[in-house]
N, C-alpha and C positions, 0 to 999 in steps of 0.2 A: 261239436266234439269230433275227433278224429281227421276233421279235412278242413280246407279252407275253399270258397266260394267265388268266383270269377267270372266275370264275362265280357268274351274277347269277341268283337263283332255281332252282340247279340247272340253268341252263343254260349251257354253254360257249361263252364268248364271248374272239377270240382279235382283237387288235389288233397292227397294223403301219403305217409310216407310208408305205413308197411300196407301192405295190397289187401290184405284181407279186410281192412277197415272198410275198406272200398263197399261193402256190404251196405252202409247208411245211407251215404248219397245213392245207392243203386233203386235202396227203397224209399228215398224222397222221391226220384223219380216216378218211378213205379206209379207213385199215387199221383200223379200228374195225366195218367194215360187211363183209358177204359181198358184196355189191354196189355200185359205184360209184353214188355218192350225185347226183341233178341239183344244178343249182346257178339259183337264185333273185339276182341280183342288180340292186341298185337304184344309178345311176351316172350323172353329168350325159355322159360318154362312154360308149363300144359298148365297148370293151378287146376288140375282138375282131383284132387283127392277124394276122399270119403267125405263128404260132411260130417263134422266133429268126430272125425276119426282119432285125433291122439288124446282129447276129450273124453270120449269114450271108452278109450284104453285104460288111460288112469284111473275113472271111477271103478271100472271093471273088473282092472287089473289083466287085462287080456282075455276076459272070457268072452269068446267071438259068440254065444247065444245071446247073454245079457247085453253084448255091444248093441249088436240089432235088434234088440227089445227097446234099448234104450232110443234108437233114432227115430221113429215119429214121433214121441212125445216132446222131440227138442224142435223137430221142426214144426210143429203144432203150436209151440211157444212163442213162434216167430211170426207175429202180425205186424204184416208191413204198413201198416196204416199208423206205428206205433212206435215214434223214437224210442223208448224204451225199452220197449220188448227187442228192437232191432238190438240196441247196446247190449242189453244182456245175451243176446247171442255170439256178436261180435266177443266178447269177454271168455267166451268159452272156443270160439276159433283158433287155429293156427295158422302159419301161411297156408296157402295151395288149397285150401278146404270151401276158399267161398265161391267157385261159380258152382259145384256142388250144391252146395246150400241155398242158395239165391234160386235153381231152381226147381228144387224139391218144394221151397215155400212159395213159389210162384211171385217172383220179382223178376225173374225174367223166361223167355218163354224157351229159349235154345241158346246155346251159344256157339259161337267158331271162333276158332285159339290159332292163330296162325303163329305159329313158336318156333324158334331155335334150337330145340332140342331132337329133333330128326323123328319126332311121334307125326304118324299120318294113319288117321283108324279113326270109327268111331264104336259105340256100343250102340248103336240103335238107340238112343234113349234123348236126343237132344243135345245132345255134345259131340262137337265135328273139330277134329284136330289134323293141321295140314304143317307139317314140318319137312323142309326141304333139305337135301342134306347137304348143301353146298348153292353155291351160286345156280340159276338155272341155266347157264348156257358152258357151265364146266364138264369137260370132258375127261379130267384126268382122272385112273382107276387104279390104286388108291386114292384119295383125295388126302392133300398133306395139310401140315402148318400153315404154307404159303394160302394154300384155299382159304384158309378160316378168316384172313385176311379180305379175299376176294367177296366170299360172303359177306364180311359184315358189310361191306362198303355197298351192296346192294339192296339189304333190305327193307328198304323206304321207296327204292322205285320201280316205278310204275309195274315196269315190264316185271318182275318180282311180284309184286303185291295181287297183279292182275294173274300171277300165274296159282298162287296159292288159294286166290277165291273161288279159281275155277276149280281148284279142287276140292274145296269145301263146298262149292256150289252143287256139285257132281253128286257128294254123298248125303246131303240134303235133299236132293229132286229123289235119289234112290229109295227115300223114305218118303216121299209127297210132301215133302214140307219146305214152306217158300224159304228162297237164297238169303246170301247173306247183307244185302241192299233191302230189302224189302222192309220197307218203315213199318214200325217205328224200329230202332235200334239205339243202343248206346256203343258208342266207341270208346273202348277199353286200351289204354297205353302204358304197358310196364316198362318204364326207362333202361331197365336192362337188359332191351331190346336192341339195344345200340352199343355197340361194341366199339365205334371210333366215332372220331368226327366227321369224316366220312358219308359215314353210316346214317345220321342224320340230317346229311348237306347231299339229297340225291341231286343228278340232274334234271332227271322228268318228277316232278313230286305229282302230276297231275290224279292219279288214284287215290292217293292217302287224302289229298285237299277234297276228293270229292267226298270219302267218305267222312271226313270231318265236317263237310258244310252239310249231308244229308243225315247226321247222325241229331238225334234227339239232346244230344248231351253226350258230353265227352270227360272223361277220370282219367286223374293220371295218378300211376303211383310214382314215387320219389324213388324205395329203394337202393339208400344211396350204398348199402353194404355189396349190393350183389352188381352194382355199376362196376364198384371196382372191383370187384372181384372176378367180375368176366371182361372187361374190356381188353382189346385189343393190347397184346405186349408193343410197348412205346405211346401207346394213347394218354393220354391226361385227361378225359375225357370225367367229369362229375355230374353226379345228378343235378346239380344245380346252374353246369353250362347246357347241359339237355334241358334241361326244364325253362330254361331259359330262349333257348332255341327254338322248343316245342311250342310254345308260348307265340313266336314269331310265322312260325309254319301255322298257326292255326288262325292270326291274325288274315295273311295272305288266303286261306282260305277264302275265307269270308268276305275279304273287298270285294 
């Protein structure tokens, strides 16, 4: 239910199209590990909302006491040892609400979101968001149209990737809690992370392949509303030539 199952050089690769499903294969895994696995993902958004926040609104009706009365007993309900119990959570999620959730119920142990949405903060609490706001070796102030360009075509290489971990690296050691490498991990890929062709054709892919060949298990969401909806003006770019791409990037991994 929710995803389909793959494995591309020996590695398990599990795909779904809206992100939040992502939640089942996160707790298939899960139960594969003694230890709740981090989570590495790459995403033009943070996905870090409330767990069963808009859930919680509507039974509510907005009353913010009973919201937060209402949220341990949902995460309580959530045994990841337990396809069902995961579905019935999933069923009450929206987008953006599950790396929230996944680690309130302990499926995974922290996560870092390196996103396109220019969030770089954390809350202290397990969740590290590193968002650049343009390519990293642009110097132009304002950064325009042409930039956003320049950014996507960057965010798969190396020099990029290696620069955003360092700074989720940075705000993880600032809490004593191991990097974003440190196994076990899942790598997390929201397709509307890629805004051209470009974008996912770098020329050093050397980072992304490693974290793909050291990642426990890799998700990809599909996505395909918000592909086109943020790709690059003149791209054709679909979830389904990404995905298909992706599929080849991660093969190359792994030889």
């Amino acid at each position: 239910m929710f995803h389909d199952l793959i494995t591309i050089g020996g590695k398990d690769v599990y795909i779904v199209e809206a992100h939040h499903t992502v939640l089942l294969p996160w707790a298939q895994i899960r139960r594969k590990h003694a230890d709740a696995p981090a989570l590495v993902t790459l995403d033009h958004h943070t996905d870090t909302m409330e767990a069963f926040r808009r859930y919680r609104y509507r039974i509510t009706k907005g009353d913010e006491d009973a919201m937060d009365a209402m949220l341990p007993g949902l995460i309580e309900a959530i045994h990841w040892e337990d396809d069902k119990a995961v579905v019935d959570a999933v069923f009450k999620l929206k987008n953006d609400e599950h790396i929230r959730t996944a680690l309130l119920a302990g499926i995974i142990s922290r996560a870092f979101v390196v996103n396109l949405s220019g969030e770089t903060w954390t809350e202290h609490d397990g969740i590290y968001e590193s968002g650049a706001l343009c390519a990293i070796d642009c110097d132009k102030r304002p950064h325009d149209d042409a930039c956003m360009i320049t950014h996507a075509a960057q965010v798969l290489e190396s020099a990029y990737l290696d620069h955003e971990l360092a700074m989720l690296n940075g705000m993880a050691q600032a809490d004593r809690l191991p990097d974003t490498e440190t196994a076990p991990y899942v790598l997390d890929i929201d397709l509307d992370y890629f805004h051209s062709e470009k974008s996912i054709n770098p020329e050093n892919p050397e980072t992304f392949h490693r974290l793909v060949r050291n990642a426990v298990a890799v998700t990809i969401a599909t996505e395909p509303d918000y592909v086109t909806e943020l790709r690059c003006e003149g791209s054709d770019v679909t979830s389904a030539s990404l995905l298909e791409r992706m599929k080849q990037h991660i093969e190359a991994a792994m030889t």
